[in-house]
PADOLO-861956 format. One record per atom (N, C-alpha, C): residue number from 1; residue in three letters; atom name; x, y, z. Coordinates in nm, 3 decimals. Layout:
% PADOLO-861956
resi=NUM&resn=ala&name=CA&c1=X&c2=Y&c3=Z .
...
***
This chain:
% PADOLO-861956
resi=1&resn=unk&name=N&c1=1.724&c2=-0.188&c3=1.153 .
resi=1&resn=unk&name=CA&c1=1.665&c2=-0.147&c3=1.278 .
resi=1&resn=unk&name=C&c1=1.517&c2=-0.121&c3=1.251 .
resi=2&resn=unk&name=N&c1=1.406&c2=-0.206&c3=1.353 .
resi=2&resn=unk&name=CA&c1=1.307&c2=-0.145&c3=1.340 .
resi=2&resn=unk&name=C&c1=1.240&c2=-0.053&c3=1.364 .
resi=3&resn=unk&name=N&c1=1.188&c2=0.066&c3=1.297 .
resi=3&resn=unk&name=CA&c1=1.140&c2=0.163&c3=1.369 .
resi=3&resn=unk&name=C&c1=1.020&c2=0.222&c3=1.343 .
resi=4&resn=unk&name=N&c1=0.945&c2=0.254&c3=1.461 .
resi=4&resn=unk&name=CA&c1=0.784&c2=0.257&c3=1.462 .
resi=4&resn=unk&name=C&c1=0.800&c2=0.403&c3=1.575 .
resi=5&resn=unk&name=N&c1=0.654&c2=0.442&c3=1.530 .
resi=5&resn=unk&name=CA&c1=0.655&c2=0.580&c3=1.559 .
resi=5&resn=unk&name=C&c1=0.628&c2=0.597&c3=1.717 .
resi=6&resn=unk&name=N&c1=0.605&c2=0.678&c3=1.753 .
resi=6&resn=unk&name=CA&c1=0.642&c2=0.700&c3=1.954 .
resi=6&resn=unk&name=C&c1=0.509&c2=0.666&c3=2.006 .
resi=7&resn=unk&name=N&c1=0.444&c2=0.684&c3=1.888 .
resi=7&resn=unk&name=CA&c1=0.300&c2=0.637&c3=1.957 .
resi=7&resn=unk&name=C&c1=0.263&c2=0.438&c3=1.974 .
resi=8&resn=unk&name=N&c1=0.358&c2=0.361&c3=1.935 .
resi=8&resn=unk&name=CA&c1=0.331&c2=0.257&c3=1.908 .
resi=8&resn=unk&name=C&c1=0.416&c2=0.206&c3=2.046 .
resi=9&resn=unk&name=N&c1=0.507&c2=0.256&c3=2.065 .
resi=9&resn=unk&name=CA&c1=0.599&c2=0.203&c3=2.215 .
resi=9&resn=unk&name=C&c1=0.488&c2=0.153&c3=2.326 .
resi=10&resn=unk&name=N&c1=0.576&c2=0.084&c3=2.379 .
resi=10&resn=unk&name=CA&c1=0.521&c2=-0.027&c3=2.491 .
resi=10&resn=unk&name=C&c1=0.587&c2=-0.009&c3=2.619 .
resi=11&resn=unk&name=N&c1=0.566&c2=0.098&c3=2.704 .
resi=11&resn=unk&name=CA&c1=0.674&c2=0.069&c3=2.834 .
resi=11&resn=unk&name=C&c1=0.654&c2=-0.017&c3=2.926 .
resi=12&resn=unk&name=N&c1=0.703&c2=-0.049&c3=3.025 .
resi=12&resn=unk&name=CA&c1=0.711&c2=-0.115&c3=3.105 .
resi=12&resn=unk&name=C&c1=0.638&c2=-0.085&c3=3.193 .
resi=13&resn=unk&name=N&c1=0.575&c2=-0.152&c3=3.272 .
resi=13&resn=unk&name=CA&c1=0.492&c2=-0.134&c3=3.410 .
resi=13&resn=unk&name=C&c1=0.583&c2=-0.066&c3=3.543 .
resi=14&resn=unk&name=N&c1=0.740&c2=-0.077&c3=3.489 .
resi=14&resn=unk&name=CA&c1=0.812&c2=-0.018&c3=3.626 .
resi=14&resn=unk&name=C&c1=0.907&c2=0.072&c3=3.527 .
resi=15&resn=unk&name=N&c1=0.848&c2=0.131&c3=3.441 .
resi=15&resn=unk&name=CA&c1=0.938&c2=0.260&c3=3.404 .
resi=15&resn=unk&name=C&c1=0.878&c2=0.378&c3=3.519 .
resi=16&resn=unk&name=N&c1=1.028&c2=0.445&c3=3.527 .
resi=16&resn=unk&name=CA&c1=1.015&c2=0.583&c3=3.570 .
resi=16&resn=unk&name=C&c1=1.086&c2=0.690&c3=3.498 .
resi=17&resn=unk&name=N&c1=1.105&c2=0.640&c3=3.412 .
resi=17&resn=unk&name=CA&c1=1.214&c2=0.815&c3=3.333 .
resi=17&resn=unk&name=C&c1=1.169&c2=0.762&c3=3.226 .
resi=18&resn=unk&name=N&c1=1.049&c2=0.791&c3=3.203 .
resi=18&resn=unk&name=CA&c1=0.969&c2=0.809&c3=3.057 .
resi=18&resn=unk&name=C&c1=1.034&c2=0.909&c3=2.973 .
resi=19&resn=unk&name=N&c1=1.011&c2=0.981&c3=3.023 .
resi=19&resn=unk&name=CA&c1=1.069&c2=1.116&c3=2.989 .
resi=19&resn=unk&name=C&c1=1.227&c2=1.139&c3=2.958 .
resi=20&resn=unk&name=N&c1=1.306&c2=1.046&c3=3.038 .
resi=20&resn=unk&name=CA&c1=1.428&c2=1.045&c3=3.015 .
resi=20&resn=unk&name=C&c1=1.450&c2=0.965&c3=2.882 .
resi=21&resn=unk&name=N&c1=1.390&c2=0.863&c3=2.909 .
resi=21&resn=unk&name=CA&c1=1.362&c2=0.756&c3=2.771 .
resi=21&resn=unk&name=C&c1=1.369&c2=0.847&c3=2.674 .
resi=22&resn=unk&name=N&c1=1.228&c2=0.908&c3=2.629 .
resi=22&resn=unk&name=CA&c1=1.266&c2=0.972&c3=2.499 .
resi=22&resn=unk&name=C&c1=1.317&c2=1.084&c3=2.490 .
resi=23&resn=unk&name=N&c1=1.367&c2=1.129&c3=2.607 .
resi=23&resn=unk&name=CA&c1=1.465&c2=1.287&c3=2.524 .
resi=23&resn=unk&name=C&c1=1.601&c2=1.211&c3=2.483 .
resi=24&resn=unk&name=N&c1=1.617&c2=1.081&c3=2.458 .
resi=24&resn=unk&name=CA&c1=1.723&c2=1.020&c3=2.455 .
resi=24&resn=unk&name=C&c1=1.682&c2=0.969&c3=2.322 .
resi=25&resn=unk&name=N&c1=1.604&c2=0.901&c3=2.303 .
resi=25&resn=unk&name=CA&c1=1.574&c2=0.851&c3=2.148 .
resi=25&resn=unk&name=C&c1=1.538&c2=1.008&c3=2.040 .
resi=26&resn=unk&name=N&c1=1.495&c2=1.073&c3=2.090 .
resi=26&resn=unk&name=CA&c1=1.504&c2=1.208&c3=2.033 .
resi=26&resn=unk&name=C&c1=1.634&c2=1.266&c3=1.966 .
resi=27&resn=unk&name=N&c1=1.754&c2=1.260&c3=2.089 .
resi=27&resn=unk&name=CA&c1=1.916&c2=1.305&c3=2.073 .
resi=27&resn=unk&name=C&c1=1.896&c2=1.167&c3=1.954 .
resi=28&resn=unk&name=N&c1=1.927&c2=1.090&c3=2.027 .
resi=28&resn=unk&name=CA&c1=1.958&c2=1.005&c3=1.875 .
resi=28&resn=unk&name=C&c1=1.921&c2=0.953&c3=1.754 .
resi=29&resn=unk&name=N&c1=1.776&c2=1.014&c3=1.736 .
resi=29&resn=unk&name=CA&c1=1.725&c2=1.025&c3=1.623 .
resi=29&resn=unk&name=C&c1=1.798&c2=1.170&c3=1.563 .
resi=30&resn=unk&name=N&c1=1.781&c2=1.255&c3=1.625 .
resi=30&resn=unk&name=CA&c1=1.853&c2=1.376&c3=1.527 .
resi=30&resn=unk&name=C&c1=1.970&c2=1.337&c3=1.508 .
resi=31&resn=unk&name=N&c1=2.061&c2=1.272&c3=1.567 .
resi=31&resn=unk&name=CA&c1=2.243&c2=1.248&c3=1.560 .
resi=31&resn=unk&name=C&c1=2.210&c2=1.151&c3=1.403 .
resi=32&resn=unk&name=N&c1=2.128&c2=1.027&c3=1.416 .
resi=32&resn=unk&name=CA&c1=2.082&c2=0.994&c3=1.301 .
resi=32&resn=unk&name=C&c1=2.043&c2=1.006&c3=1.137 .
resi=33&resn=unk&name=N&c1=1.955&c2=1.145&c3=1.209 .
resi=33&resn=unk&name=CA&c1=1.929&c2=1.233&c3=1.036 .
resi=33&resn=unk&name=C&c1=2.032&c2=1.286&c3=1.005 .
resi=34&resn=unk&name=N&c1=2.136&c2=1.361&c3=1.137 .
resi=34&resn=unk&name=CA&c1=2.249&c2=1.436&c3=1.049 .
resi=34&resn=unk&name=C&c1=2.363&c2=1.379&c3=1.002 .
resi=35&resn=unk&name=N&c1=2.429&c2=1.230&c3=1.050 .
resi=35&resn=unk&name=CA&c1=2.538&c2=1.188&c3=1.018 .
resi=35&resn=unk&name=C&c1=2.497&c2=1.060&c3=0.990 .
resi=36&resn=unk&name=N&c1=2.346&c2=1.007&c3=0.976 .
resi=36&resn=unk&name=CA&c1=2.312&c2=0.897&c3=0.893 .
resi=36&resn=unk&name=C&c1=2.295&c2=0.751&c3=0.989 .
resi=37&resn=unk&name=N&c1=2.272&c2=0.675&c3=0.981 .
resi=37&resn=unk&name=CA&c1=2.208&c2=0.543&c3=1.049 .
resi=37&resn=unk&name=C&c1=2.315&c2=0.460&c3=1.116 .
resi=38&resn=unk&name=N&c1=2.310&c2=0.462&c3=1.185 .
resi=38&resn=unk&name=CA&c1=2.384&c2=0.329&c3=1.320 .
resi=38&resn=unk&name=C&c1=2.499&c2=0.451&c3=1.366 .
resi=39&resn=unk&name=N&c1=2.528&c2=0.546&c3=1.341 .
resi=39&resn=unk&name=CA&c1=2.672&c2=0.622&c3=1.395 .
resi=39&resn=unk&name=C&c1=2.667&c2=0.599&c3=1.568 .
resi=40&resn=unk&name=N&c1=2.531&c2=0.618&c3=1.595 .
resi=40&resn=unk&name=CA&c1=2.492&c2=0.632&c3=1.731 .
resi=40&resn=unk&name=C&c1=2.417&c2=0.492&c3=1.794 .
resi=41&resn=unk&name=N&c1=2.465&c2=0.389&c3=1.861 .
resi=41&resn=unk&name=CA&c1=2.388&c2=0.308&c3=1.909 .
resi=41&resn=unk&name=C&c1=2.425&c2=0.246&c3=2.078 .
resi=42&resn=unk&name=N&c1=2.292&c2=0.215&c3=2.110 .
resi=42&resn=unk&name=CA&c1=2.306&c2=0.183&c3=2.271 .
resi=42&resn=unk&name=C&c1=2.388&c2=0.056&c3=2.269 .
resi=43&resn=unk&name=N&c1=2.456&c2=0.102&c3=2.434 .
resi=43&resn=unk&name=CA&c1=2.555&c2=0.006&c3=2.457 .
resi=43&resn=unk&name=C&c1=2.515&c2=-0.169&c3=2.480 .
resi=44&resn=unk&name=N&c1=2.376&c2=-0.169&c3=2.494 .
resi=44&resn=unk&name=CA&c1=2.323&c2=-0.329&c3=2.455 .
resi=44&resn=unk&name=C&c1=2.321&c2=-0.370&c3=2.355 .
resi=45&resn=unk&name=N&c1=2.322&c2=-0.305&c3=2.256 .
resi=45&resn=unk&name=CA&c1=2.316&c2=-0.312&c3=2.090 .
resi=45&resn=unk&name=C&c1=2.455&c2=-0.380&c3=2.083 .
resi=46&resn=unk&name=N&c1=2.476&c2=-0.549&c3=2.017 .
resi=46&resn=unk&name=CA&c1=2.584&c2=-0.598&c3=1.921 .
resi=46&resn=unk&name=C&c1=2.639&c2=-0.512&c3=1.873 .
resi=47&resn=unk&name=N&c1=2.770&c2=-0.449&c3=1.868 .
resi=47&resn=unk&name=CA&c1=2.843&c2=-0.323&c3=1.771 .
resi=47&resn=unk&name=C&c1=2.887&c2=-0.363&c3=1.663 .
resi=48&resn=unk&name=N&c1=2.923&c2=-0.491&c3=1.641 .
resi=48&resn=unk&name=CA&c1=2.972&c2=-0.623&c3=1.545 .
resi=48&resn=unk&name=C&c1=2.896&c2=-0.670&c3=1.485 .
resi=49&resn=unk&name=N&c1=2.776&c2=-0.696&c3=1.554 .
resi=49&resn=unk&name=CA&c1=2.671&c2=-0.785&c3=1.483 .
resi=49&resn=unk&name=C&c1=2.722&c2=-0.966&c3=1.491 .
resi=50&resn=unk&name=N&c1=2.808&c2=-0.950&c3=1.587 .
resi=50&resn=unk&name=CA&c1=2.841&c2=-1.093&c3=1.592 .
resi=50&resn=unk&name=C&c1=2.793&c2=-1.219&c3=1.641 .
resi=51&resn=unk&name=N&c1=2.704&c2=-1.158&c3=1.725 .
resi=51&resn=unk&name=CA&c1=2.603&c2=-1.282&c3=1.781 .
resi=51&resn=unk&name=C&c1=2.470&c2=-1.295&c3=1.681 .
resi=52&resn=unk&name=N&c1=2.440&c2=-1.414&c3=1.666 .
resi=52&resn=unk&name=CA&c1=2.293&c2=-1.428&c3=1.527 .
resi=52&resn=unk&name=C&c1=2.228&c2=-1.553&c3=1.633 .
resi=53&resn=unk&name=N&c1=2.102&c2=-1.535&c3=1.606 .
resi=53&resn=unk&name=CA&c1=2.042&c2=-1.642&c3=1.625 .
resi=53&resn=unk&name=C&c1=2.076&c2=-1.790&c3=1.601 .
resi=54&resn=unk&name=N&c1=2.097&c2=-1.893&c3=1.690 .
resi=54&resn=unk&name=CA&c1=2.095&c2=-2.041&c3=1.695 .
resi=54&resn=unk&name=C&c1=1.953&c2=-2.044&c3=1.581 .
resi=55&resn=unk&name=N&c1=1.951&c2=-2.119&c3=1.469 .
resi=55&resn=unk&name=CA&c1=1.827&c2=-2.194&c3=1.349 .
resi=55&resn=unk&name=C&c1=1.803&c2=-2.281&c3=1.340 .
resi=56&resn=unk&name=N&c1=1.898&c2=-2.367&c3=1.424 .
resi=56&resn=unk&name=CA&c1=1.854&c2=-2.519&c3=1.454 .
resi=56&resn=unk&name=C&c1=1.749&c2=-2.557&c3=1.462 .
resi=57&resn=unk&name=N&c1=1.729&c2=-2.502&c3=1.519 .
resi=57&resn=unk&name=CA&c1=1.568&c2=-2.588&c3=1.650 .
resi=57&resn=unk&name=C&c1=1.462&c2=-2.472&c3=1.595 .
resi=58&resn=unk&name=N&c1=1.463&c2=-2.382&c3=1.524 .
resi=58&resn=unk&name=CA&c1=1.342&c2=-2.276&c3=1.502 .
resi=58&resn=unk&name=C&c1=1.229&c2=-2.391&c3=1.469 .
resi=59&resn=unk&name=N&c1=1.143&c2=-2.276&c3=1.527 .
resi=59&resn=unk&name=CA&c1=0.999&c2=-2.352&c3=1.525 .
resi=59&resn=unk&name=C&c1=0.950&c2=-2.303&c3=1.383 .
resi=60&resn=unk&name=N&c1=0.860&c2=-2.416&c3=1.322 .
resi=60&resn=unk&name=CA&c1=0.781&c2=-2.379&c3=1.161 .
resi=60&resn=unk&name=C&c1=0.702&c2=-2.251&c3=1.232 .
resi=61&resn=unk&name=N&c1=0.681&c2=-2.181&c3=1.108 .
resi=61&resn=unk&name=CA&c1=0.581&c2=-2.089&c3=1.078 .
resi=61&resn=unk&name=C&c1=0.445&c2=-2.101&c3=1.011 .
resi=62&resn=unk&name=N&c1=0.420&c2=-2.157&c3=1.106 .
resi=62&resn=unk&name=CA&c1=0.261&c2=-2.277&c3=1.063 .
resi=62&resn=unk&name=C&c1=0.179&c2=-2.147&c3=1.097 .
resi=63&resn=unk&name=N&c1=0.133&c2=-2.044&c3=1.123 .
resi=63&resn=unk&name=CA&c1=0.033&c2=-1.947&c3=1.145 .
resi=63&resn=unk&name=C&c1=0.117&c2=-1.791&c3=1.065 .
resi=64&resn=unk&name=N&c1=0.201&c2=-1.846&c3=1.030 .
resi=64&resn=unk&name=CA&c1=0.238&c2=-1.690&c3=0.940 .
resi=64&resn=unk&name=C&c1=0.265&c2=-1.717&c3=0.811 .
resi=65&resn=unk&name=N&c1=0.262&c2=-1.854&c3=0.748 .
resi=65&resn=unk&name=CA&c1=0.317&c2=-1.904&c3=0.623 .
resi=65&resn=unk&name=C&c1=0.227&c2=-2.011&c3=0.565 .
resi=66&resn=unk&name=N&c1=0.143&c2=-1.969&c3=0.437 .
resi=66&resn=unk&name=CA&c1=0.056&c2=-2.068&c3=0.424 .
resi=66&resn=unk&name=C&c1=0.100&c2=-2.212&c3=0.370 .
resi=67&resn=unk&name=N&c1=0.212&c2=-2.232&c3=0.286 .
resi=67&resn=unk&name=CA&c1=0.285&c2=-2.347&c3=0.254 .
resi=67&resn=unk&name=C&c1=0.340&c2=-2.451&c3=0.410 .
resi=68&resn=unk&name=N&c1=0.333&c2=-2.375&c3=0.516 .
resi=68&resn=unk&name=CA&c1=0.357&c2=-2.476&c3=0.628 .
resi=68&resn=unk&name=C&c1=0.240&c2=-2.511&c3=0.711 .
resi=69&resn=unk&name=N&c1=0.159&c2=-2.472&c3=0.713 .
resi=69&resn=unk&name=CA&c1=0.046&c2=-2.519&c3=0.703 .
resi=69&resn=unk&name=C&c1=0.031&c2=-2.683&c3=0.756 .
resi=70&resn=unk&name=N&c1=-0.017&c2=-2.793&c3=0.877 .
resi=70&resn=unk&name=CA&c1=0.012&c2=-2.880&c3=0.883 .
resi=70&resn=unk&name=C&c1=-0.162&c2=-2.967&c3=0.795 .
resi=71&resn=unk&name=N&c1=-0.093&c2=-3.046&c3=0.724 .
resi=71&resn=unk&name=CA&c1=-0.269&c2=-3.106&c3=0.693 .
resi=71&resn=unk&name=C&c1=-0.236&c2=-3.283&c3=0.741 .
resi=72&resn=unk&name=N&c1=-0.390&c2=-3.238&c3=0.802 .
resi=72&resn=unk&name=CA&c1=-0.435&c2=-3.371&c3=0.899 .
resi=72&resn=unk&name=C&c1=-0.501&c2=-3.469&c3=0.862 .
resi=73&resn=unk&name=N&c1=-0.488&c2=-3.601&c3=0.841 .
resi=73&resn=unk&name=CA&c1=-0.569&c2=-3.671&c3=0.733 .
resi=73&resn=unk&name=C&c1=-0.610&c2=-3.742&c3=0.875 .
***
């Protein structure tokens, strides 16, 4: 899970329970420290982890990876 500090969040242009938002990531950050990582997760969250990304068709990483890199003769 990635996690970045409260100052880095991005809400939405049509949030209204900001506030509800994080007294909720709050509860479940403490449920977190005391009984340890994933015990607690939202009901959109895979519980299985059973769905993965289709890799077929991924696009190269031509701007994050210097070996893909395309050279143009």
């Amino acid at each position: 899970m990635g996690l970045s500090p409260q100052s880095n969040h991005q809400f939405s242009l049509f949030d209204k329970n900001i506030d509800k938002q994080k007294k909720l990531m709050r509860s479940i950050d403490s449920i977190d420290d005391k009984y340890g990582l994933y015990k607690v997760r939202l009901a959109s969250q895979d519980q299985k982890r059973i769905w993965k990304m289709k890799r077929q068709k991924l696009s190269r990483n031509y701007t994050t990876k210097i070996d893909e890199i395309l050279i143009v003769k």
